[in-house]
C-alpha positions as CSV (number, residue, x, y, z in Angstrom):
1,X,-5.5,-33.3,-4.4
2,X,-4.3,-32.9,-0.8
3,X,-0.5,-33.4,-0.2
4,X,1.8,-33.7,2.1
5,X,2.5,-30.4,3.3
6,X,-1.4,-29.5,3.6
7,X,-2.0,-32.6,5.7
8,X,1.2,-31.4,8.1
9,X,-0.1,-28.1,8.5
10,X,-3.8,-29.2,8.8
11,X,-2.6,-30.9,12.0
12,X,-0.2,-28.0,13.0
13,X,-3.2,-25.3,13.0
14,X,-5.4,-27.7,14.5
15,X,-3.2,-27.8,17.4
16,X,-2.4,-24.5,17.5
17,X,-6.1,-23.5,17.6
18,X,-7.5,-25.8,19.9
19,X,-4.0,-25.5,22.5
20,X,-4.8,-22.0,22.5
21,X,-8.4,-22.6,22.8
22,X,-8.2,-25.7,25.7
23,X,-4.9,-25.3,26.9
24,X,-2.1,-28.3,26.3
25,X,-3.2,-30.7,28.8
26,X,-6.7,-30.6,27.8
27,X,-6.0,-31.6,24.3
28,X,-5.3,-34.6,23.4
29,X,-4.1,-36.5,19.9
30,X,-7.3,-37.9,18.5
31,X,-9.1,-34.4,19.1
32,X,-6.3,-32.4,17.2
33,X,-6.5,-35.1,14.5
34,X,-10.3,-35.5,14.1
35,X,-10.3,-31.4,13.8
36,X,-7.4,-31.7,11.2
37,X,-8.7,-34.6,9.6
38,X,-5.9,-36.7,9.7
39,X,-5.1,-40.1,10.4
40,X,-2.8,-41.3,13.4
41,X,-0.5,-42.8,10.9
42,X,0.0,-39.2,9.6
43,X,0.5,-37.5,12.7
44,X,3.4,-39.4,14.0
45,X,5.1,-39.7,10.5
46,X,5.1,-35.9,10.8
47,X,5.7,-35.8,14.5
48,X,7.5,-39.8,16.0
49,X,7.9,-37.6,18.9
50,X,4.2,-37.1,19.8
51,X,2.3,-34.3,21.5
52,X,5.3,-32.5,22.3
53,X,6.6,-32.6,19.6
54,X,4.0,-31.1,17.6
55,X,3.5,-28.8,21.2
56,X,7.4,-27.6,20.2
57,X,6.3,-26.8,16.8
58,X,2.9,-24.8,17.6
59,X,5.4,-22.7,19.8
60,X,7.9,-22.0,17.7
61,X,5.7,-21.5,14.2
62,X,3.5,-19.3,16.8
63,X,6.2,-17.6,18.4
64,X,7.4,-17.3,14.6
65,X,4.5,-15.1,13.5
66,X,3.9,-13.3,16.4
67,X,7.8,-12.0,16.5
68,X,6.8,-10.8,12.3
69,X,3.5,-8.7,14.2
70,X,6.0,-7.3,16.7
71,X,8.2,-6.2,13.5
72,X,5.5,-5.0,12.0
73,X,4.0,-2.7,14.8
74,X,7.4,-1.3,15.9
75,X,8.5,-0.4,13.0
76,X,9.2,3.4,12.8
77,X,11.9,4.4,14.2
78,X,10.7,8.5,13.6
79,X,7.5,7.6,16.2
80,X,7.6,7.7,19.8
81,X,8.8,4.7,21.3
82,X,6.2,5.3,24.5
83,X,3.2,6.0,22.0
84,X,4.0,3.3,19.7
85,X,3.5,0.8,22.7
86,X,0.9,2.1,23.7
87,X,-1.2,1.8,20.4
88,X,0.2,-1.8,20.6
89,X,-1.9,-2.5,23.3
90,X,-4.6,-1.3,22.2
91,X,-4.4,-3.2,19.4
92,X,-4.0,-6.1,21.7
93,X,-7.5,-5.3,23.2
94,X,-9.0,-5.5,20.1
95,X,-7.9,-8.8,19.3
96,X,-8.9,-10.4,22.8
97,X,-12.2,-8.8,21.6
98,X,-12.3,-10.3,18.4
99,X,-11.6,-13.6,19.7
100,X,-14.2,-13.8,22.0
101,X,-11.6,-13.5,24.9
102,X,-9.9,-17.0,24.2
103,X,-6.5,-16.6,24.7
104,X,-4.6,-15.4,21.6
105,X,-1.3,-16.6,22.9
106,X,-0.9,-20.2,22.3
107,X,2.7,-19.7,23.8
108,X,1.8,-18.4,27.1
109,X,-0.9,-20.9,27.7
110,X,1.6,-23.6,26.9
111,X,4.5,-22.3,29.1
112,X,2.4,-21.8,32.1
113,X,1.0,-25.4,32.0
114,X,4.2,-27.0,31.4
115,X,7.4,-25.1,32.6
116,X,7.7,-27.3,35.2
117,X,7.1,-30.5,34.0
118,X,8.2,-30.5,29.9
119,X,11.5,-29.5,29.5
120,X,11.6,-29.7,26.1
121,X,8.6,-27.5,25.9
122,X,10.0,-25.1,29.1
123,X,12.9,-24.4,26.3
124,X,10.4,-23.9,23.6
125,X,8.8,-21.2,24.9
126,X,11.9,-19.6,27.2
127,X,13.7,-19.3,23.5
128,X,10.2,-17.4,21.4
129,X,9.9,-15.3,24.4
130,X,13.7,-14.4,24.3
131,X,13.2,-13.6,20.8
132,X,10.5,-11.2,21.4
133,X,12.5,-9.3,24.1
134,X,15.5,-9.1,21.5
135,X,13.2,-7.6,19.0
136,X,11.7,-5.4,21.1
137,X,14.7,-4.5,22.6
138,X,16.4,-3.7,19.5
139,X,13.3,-1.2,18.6
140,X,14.1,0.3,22.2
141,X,17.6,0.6,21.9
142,X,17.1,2.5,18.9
143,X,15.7,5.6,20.5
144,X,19.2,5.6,23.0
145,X,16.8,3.6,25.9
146,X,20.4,1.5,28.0
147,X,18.2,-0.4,29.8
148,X,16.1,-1.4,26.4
149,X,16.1,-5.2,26.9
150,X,14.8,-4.7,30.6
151,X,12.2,-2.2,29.1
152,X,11.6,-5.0,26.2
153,X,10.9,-7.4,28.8
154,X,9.0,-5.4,31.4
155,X,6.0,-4.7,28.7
156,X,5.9,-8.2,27.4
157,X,5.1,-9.1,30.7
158,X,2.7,-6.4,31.5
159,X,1.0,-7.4,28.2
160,X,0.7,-11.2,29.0
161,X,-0.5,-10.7,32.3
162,X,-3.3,-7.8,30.8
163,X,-4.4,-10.7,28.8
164,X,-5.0,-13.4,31.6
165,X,-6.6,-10.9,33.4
166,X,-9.0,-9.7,30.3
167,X,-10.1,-13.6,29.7
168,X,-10.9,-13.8,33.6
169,X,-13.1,-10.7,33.5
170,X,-14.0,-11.1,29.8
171,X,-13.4,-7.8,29.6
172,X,-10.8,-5.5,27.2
173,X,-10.2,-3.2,30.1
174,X,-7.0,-4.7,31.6
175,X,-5.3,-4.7,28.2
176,X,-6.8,-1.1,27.7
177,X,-5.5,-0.6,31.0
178,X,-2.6,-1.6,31.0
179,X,-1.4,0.7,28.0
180,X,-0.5,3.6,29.9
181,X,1.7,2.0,32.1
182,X,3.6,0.5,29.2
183,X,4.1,3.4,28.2
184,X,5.2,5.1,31.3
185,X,8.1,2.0,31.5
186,X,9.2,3.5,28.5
187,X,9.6,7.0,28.9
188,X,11.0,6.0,32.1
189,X,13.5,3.9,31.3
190,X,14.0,6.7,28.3
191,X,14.1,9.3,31.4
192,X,17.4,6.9,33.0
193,X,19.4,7.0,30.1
194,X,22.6,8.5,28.9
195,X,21.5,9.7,26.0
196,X,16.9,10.3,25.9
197,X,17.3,10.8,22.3
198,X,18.8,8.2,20.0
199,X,20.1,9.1,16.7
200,X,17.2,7.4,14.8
201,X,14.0,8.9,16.6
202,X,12.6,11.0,18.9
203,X,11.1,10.4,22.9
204,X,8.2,12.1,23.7
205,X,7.8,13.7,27.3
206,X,3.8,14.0,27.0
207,X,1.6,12.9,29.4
208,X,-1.4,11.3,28.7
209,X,-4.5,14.2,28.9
């Protein structure tokens, strides 16, 4: 028997797929639902506030699991900071790969449709991105990099913008690209601080062969 919670998150990775998929504006309530199989009456028992509410909720639960993969990845704090973002990416490349070169950021589809016109989705996706820079940072800041929330945010641009360009081109080579020069913010920033070797790791002055 189905219950309450599977119908809610029958509906919430409906969304999620098909926003990420589409794009917000594209998508509209009776397609989320028909792919959920839900009923109208359950959607907005769930969500009274409508799309953007559930649109709030796909960003956040998204943001959610993405900020968990960015634990996951940065981990060690006895690898290079420089190399460890680097492998990131190219784990990012395979991922645009596996999806067929949809976009597998539900969040930055969202915030570039709507930051000017949804405020209450503007703030959704300003406050998941903020938590990724933090965690990030934090990782950064661990090695002795000062400007580590700069750094933090510098790469999780260069990553989102690797992936628009990858779906454009349908091609893994921006992402693939792109890994290099996320490293090379790194062990630059790492090259303007006090301190290039935090009490918890090690920097790594290599350069790519």
């Amino acid at each position: 028997m189905r219950t309450t919670g599977d119908t809610r998150a029958r509906i919430l990775d409906a969304a999620t797929e098909l926003f990420r998929r589409q794009g917000y504006a594209a998508t509209g309530m009776k397609q989320i639902l028909t792919t959920a199989g839900a009923t109208y009456g359950s959607a907005y028992h769930f969500y009274p506030g409508g799309k953007t509410q559930l649109g709030e909720d796909v960003v956040r639960t998204s943001g959610a699991a993405y900020l968990a993969l960015i634990g996951e990845l940065f981990q060690d704090r006895a690898a290079d900071p420089a190399e460890t973002t680097a492998r990131a990416f190219t784990g990012a490349a395979q991922t645009l790969l596996d999806l067929d070169y949809a976009d597998p950021c539900p969040i930055a589809t969202i915030a570039l449709e709507v930051a000017g016109t949804n405020e209450a989705l503007r703030v959704a996706t300003a406050e998941v991105f903020d938590s990724w820079t933090d965690a990030l940072a934090a990782f950064y800041g661990s090695f002795g990099i000062a400007e580590s929330r700069a750094t933090a945010r510098s790469v999780i641009a260069l990553l989102e913008g690797a992936f628009m360009l990858g779906r454009a081109a349908r091609s893994t080579a921006p992402v693939l690209d792109a890994a290099p020069a996320a490293a090379a913010i790194v062990r630059a920033a790492a090259g303007r601080s006090p301190s290039p070797a935090g009490p918890k790791g090690r920097l790594c002055d290599r350069r790519r062969r």
